[in-house]
N, C-alpha and C positions, 0 to 999 in steps of 0.2 A: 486299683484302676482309676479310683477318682483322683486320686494322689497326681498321678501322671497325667489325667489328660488336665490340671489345673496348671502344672506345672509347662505343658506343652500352651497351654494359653498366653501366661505367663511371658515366657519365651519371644513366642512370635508377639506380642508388644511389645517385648526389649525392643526386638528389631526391629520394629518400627519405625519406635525412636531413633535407630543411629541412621535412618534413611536419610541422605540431605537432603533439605528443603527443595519446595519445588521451583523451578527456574522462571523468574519473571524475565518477559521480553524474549529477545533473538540470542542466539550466540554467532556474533557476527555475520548476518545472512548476506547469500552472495546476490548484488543487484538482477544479473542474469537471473538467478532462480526467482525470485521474487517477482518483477514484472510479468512474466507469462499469464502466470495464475491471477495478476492483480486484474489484466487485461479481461478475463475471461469468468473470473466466479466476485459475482456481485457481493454475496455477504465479506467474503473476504478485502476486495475492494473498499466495502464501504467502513468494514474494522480496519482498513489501511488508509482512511485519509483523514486530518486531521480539520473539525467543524468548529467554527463556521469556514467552509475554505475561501480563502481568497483568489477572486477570481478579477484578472485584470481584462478592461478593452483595449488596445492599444490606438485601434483607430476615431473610437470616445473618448479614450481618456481617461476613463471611468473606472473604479475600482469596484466591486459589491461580494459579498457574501453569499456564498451557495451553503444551505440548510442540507444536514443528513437528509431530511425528505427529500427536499428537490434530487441531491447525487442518485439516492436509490433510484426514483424516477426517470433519469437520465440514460441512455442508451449506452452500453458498455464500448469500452475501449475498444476490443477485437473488431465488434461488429461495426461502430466507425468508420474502423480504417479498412477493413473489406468492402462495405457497402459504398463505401466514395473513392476507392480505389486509391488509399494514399500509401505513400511509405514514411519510414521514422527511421531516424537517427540520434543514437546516444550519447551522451558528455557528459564529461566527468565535471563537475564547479565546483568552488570552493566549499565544502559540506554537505558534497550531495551530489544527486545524478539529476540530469535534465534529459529528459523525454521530447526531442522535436519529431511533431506529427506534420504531413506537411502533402501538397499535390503536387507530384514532381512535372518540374521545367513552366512553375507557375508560381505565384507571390499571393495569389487569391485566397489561397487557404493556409492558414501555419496557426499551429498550436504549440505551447510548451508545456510540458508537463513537468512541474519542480517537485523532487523528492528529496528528503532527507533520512536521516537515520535515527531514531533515539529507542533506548536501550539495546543497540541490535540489531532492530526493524524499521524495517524501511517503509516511510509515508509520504504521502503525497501533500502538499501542501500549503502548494499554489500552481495556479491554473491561469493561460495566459492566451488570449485570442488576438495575434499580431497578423491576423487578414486584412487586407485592402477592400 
């Protein structure tokens, strides 16, 4: 009996072994899937953008760097665009998706949100405040 259950040990580590490795990154994740969830769950959000992000003024001028602290801090995406009543539209750019958030039949509020992809996964990676 001891014979077999060494051999059944045995065993299930071969197969272990021929497990393949585990998958680093996305296996081509669809932008649609991916935004929803970015919009609305913070950890995942904040494991989706890339720090220090680049955050542009367009009406300053001004470039500056938002810290993993500051984004956690930050009010989430969803509730944003609920609580000021905007809408968003998506486009495709060259290496990426962009995110316009914006007050419709108005120029006072526009936001872009730049995403890219790398291994798969889709991150955010620049942030752009083109308000008047």
């Amino acid at each position: 009996m001891k014979k077999i259950l060494t051999l059944m040990v045995a065993a299930a580590a071969l197969a272990g072994c021929a497990a393949p490795p585990a998958q680093h990154g996305c296996v081509a994740e669809k932008f649609d899937s991916f935004l929803p969830r970015y919009m609305v769950d913070r950890q995942f959000a904040t494991g989706r953008t890339v720090f220090p992000l680049e955050s542009l003024g367009t009406s300053e001028e001004k470039k500056t760097q938002v810290t993993r602290e500051q984004f956690a801090a930050a009010t989430l995406l969803a509730d944003v665009i609920k609580t000021e009543h905007l809408s968003t539209r998506q486009l495709a750019t060259p290496g990426g998706m962009e995110l316009n958030v914006f007050r419709p039949d108005s120029d006072s509020l526009v936001y872009f949100y730049r995403f890219r992809q790398q291994d798969g996964c889709w991150y955010l990676w620049q942030f752009e405040d083109s308000s008047l």
